[in-house]
Residue frames as qw, qx, qy, qz and C-alpha x, y, z in Angstrom:
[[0.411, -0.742, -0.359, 0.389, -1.97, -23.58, -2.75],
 [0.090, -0.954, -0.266, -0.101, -1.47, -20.19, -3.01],
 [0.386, 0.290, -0.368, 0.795, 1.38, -17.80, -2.21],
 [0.150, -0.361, 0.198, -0.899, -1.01, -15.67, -0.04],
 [0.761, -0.310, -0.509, -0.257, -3.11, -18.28, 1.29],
 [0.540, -0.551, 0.330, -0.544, -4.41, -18.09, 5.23],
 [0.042, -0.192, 0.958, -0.210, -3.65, -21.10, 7.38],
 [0.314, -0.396, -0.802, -0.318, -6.40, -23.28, 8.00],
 [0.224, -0.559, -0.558, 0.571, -7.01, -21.61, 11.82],
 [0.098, -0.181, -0.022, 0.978, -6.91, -18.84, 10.46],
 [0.373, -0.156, -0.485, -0.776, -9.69, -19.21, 7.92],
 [0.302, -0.343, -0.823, 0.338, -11.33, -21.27, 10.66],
 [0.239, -0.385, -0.521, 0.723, -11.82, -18.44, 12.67],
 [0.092, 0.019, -0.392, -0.915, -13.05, -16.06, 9.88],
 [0.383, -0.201, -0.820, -0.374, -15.66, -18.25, 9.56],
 [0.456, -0.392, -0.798, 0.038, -16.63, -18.47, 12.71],
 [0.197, -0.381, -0.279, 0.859, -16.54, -14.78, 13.85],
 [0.199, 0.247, -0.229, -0.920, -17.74, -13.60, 10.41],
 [0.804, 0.301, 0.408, -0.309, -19.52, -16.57, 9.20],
 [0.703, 0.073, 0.631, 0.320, -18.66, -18.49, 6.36],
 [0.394, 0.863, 0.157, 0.275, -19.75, -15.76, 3.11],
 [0.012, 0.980, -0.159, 0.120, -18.16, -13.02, 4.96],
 [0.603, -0.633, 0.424, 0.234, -15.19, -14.77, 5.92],
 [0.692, 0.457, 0.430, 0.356, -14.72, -16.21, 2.30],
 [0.248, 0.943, 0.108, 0.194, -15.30, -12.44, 1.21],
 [0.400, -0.872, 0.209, 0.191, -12.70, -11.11, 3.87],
 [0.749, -0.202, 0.470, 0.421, -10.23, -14.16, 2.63],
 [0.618, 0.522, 0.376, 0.451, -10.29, -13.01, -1.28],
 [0.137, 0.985, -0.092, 0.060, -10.21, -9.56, -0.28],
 [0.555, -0.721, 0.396, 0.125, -6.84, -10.08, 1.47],
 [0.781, 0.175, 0.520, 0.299, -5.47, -12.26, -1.34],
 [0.471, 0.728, 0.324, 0.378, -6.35, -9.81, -3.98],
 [0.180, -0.981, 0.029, -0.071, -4.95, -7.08, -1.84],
 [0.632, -0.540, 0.516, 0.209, -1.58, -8.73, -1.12],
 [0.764, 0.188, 0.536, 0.307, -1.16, -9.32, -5.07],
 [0.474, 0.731, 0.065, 0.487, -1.33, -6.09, -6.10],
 [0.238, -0.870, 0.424, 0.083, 0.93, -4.73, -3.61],
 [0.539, -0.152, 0.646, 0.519, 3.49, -7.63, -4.99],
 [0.547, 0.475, 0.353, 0.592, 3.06, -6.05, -8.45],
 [0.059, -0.990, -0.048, -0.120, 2.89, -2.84, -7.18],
 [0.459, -0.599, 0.519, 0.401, 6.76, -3.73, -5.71],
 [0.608, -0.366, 0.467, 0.528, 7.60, -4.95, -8.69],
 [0.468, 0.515, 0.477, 0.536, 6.92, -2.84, -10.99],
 [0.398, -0.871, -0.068, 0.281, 7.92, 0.15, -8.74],
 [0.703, 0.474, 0.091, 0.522, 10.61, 2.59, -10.32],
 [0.402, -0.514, -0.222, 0.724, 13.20, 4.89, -8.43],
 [0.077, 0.924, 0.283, 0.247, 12.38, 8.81, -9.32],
 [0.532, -0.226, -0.171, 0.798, 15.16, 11.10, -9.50],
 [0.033, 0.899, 0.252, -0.356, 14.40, 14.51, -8.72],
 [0.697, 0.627, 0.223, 0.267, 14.91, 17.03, -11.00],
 [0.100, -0.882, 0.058, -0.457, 15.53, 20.08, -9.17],
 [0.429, 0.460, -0.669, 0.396, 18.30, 20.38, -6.59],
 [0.498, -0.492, -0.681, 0.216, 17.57, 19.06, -3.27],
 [0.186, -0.392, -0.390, 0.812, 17.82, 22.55, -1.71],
 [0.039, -0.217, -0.445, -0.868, 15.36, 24.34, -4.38],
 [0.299, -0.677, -0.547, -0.391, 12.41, 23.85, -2.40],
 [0.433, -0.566, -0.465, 0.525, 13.68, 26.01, 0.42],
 [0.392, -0.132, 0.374, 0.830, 15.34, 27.94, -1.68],
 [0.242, -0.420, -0.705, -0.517, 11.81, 28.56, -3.46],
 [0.340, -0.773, -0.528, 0.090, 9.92, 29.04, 0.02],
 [0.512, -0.452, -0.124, 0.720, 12.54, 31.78, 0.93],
 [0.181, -0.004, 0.515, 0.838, 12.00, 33.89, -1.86],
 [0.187, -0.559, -0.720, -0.366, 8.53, 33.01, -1.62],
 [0.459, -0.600, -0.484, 0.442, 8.57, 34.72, 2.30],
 [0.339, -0.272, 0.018, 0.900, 10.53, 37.37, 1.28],
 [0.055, 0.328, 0.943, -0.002, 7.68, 38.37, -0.81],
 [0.406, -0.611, -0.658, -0.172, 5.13, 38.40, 0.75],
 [0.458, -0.446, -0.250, 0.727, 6.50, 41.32, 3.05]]
């Protein structure tokens, strides 16, 4: 079994709202979608900025002043 695997009602119901193909389909999409967001987390990396946290006002202000 699965890590991402639907209950059985659940897939039940799929089935019987979507029919059996399209519920199948729906089920893998969801699977396949819910694995790469778990590698997407973990292979996520933290991004420090380069520029100071006030530079991009600091940048628009200059930018305003301008433009006058």
């Amino acid at each position: 079994m699965s890590e991402f695997d639907l209950s059985f009602n659940t897939r039940k119901a799929l089935a019987v709202h979507l029919g059996e193909p399209a519920g199948h389909e729906v089920l893998l999409l969801l699977q396949r979608m819910a694995a790469r967001i778990q590698e997407l987390e973990r292979s996520k990396v933290s991004v420090t900025p380069i520029a100071p946290a006030g530079a991009a006002s600091l940048l628009r202000s200059r930018h305003d002043m301008e433009t006058f």
